[in-house]
C-alpha positions in Angstrom: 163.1 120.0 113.3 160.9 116.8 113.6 164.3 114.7 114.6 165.3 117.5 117.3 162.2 118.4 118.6 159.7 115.8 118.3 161.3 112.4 118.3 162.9 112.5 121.4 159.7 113.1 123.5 157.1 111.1 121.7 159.7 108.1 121.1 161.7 108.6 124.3 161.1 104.9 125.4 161.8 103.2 121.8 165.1 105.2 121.2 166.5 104.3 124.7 165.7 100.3 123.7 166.9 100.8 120.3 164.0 100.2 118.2 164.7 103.9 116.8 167.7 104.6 116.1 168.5 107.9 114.6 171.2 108.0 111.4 173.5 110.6 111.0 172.7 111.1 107.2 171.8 114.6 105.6 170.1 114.4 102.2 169.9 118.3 100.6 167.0 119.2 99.3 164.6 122.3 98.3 161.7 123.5 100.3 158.0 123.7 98.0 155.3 125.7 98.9 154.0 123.0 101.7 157.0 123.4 103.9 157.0 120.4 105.1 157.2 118.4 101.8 160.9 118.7 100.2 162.5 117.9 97.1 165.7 116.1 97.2 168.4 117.9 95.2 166.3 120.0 94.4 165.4 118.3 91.0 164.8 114.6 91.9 162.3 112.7 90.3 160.3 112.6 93.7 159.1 114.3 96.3 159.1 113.8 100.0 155.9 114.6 102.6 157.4 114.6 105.8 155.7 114.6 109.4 156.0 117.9 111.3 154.7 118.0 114.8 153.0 121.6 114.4 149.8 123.4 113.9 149.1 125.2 110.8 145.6 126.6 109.9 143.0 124.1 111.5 145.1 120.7 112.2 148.4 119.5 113.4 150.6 118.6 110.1 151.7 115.0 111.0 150.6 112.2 108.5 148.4 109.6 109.4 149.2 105.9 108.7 145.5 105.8 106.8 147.4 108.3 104.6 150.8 106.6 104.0 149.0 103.0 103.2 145.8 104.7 101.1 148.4 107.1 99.1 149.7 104.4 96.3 146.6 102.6 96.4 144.2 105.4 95.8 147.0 106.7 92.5 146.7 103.4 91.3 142.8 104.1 90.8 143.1 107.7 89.6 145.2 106.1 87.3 142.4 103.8 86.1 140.3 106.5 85.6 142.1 108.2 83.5 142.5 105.5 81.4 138.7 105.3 81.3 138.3 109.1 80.7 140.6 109.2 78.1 142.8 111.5 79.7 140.0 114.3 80.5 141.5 115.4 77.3 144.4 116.2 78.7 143.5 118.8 80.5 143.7 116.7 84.0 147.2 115.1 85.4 147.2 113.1 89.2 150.7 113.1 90.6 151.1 109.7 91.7 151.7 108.6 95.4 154.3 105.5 95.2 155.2 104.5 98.8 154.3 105.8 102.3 155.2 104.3 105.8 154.2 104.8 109.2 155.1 103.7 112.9 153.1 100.7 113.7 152.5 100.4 117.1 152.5 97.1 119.3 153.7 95.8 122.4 154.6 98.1 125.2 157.8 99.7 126.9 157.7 101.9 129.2 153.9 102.8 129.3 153.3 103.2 125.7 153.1 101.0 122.7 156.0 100.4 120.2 157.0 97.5 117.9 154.9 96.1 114.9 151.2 96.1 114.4 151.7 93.2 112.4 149.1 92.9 109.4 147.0 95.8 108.2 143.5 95.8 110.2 144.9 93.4 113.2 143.8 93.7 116.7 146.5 96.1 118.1 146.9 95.7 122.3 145.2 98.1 124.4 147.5 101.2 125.9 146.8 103.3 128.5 147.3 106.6 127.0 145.2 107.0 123.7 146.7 110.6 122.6 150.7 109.1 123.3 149.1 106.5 121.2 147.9 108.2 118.3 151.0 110.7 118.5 153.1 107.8 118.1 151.0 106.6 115.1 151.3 109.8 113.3 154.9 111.4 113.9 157.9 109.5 112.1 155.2 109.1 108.9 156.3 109.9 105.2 155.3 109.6 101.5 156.9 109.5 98.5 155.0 111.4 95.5 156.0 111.8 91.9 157.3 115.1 90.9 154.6 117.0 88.8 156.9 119.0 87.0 158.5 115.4 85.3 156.4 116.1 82.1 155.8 119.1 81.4 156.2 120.4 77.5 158.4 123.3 76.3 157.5 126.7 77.3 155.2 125.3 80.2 154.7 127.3 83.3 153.2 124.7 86.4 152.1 127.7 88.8 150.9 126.0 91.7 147.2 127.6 92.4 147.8 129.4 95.6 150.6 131.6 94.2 148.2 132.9 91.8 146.7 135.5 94.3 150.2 136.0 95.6 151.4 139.5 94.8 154.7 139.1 92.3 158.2 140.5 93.4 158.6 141.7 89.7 155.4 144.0 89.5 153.9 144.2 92.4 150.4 143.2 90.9 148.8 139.4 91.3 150.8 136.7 90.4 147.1 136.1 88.1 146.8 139.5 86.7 150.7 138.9 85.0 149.4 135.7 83.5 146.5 137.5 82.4 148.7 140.1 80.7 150.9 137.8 78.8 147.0 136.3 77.7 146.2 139.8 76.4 149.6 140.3 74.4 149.4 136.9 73.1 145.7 136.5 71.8 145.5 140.5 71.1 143.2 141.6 73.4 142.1 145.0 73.5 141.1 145.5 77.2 142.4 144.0 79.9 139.3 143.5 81.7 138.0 141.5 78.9 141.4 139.2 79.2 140.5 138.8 82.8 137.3 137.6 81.9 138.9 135.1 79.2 141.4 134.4 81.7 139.2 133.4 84.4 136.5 131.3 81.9 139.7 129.3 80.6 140.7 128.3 83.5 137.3 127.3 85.2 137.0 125.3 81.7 140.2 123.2 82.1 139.5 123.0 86.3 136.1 121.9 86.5 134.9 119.2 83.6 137.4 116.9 85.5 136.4 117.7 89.4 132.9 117.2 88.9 133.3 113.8 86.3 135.1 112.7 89.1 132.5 113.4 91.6 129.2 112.3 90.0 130.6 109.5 88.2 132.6 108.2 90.3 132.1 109.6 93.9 135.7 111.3 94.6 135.6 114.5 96.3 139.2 115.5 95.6 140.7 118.1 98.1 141.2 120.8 95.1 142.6 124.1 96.9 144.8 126.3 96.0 148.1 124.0 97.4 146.8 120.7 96.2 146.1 122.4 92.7 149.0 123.1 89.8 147.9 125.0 87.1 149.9 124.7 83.6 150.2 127.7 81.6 151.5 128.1 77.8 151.6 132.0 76.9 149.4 132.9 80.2 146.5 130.5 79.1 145.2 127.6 81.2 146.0 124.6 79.3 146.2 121.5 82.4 145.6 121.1 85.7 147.6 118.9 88.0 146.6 117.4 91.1 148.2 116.3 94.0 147.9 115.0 97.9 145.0 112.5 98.2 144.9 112.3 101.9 141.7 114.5 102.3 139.6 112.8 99.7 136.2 111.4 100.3 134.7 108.9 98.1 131.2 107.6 98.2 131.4 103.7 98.6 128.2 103.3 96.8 129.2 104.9 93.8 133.3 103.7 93.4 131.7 100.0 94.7 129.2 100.6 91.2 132.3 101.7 88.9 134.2 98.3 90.1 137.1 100.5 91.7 136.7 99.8 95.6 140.5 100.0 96.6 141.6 98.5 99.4 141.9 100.8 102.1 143.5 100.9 105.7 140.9 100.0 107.8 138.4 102.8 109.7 139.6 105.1 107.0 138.3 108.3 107.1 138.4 108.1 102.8 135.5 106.3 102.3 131.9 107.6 102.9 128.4 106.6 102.9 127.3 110.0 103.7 127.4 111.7 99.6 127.2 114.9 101.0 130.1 114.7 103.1 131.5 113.7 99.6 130.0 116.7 97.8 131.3 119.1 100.7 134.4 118.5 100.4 134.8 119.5 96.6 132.7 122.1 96.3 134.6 123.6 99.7 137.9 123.1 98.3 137.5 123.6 94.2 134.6 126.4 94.9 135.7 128.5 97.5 139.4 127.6 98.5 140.6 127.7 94.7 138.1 129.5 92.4 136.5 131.6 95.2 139.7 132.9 95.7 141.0 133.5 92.6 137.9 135.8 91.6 138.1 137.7 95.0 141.6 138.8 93.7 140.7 139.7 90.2 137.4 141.2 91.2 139.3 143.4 93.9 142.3 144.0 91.6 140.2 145.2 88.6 137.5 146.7 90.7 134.8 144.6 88.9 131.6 143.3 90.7 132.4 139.4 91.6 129.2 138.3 89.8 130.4 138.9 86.7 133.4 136.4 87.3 131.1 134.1 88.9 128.5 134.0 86.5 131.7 132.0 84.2 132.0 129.3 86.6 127.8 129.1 86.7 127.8 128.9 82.9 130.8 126.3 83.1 129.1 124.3 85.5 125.9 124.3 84.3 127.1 122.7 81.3 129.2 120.3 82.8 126.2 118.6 84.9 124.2 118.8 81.1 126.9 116.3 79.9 126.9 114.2 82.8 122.9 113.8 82.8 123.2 112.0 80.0 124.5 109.1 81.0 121.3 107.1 81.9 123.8 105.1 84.5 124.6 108.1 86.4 121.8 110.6 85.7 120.1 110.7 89.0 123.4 111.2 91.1 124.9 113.8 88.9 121.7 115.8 89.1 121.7 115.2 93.0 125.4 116.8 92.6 123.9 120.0 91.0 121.2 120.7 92.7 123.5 120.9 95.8 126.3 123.1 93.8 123.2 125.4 93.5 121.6 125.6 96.4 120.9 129.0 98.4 123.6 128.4 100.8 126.3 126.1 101.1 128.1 124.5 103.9 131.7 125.2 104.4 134.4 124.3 106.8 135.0 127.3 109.6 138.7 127.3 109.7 139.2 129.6 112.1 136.6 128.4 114.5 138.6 124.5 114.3 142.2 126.2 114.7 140.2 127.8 117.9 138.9 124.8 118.9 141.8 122.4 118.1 142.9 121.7 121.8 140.4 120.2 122.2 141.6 117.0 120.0 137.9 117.3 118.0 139.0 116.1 114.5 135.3 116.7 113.5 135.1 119.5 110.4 133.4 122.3 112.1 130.5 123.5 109.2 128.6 126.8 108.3 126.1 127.4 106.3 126.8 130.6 104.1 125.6 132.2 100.8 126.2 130.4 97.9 127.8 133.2 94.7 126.6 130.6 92.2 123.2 131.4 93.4 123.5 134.9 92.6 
């Protein structure tokens, strides 16, 4: 679609001088849940993001060149840290980015900039029209990403997160709520309400501890929703949690720069931040509301059960989570800084709708609103 419908206009005056030329090559390959990242063969080792020229929810779905150059070096730290954590007991797992590339713009033909950059961070020349510009950046973009399924063990289900609030083909209830079943047949659970509740307080205990290590100790705000997020299942309980897609993280520079794990970045990235809550926002918007949030607004509706009661797992969860962290004298004061902003009355979260409504407008800002946080009550 990209090749047919996008290429020709934004690239019109590289592909008449030949500095794209299109291949007639075909690779099969199997769609995943972000359509626009494929698998080749359907069971290859990696998988492909590709750039589509479209809007879905609050953004156009191409892929920055921040993104394809930050990819493999922002793995490489994630890496590092689990080395340092030890694993998060195995209950966290980063599918690694391993290459990315991007258009580099340069000199100009036919009214709009083509040819090579040259190095990262370079003065590129000035062109005329900044949106053909940026189009051009962002449009023949890709990144290669391990496949997160490589090591699983036997009898392992990797469900990503967002299908869990899907209904199932097989019995019409949540996707969750059949996970939570097999949990009550396996562990002998009288009521299923009460395996809901186990369900729910696994899986916040395998989610979280790593999220929040991250953030407090090291100042990454991973993008956690529901399509970034893989849950592993054995016998319908939560057992690991694999991440994927770094391109909406936002790190504090003070606090990586303290760790020793300043990567280098593409220049007037977007990644790194001095503003911690802009850091803290984009976790607890993400893990909180996009994934957890979510998955209790199912369960609470499918069960008919107040929300609170759900909630109050991820409090207690939480809660102890921050205990842990406070007591490392080197990173006491930011990790409570971290809680009492989980906490707070209200938080801020991104107004999708109101950014999809104002997205012709070219405003790449995060449109924020203040609403009531269910941690709270």
């Amino acid at each position: 679609w990209q090749r047919r419908e996008s290429l020709p206009v934004i690239y019109e005056a590289e592909m008449a001088a030949d500095l794209i030329v299109p291949l007639q090559v075909q690779v099969p390959a199997q769609a995943t849940l972000s359509f626009r990242t494929v698998v080749p063969g359907g069971v290859g080792l990696s998988h492909i993001k590709t750039a589509v020229n479209v809007v879905a929810t609050s953004t156009v779905r191409t892929i920055s060149p921040n993104s394809t150059h930050n990819g493999p070096r922002l793995s490489g730290i994630l890496q590092e840290i689990l080395r340092r954590e030890e694993g998060f007991g195995g209950t966290l797992v980063f599918v690694s980015e391993t290459a990315g590339c991007a258009f580099r713009l340069g000199q100009t033909v036919g009214g709009a900039g083509v040819g090579a950059e040259g190095d990262w961070g370079g003065d590129a020349p000035e062109v005329s029209d900044d949106e053909i510009r940026e189009r051009k950046r962002r449009n023949l973009s890709a990144i290669l990403r391990d496949n997160p399924e490589t090591d699983l063990k036997p009898n392992e289900l990797p469900v990503t997160a967002s299908a869990l609030t899907m209904q199932s083909p097989l019995t019409d209830v949540p996707f969750a709520v059949e996970l939570i079943q097999r949990l009550q047949q396996q562990e002998g659970i009288a009521e299923e309400t009460e395996a809901a509740h186990r369900w729910l307080q696994q899986y916040v205990e395998v989610a979280l501890p790593g999220f929040l290590t991250l953030l407090s100790r090291y100042g990454i705000g991973l993008e956690g929703h529901q399509q970034n997020s893989i849950m592993v299942f054995h016998q319908g309980r939560p057992v690991r949690m694999i991440q994927r897609d770094f391109g909406g993280v936002r790190i504090s520079r003070r606090r990586l720069e303290a760790q020793g794990l300043l990567p280098d970045l593409y220049p007037g990235s977007m990644t790194l931040v001095d503003d911690e809550d802009e850091m803290r926002g984009k976790l607890f918007h993400a893990v909180y509301q996009g994934q957890i949030g979510e998955l209790i607004l199912t369960l609470a509706r499918h069960y008919g059960i107040d929300d609170r009661l759900f909630w109050r797992h991820v409090y207690t969860v939480s809660h102890r989570v921050f205990a842990e962290l406070k007591q490392d004298p080197a990173i006491h004061d930011q990790a409570a800084e971290d809680e009492t902003a989980l906490f707070a009355d209200k938080l801020s979260l991104k107004a999708l709708t109101r950014m999809r409504l104002d997205l012709p407008c070219a405003n790449r800002q995060y449109t924020l609103e203040k609403v009531p946080n269910p941690l709270v009550r």
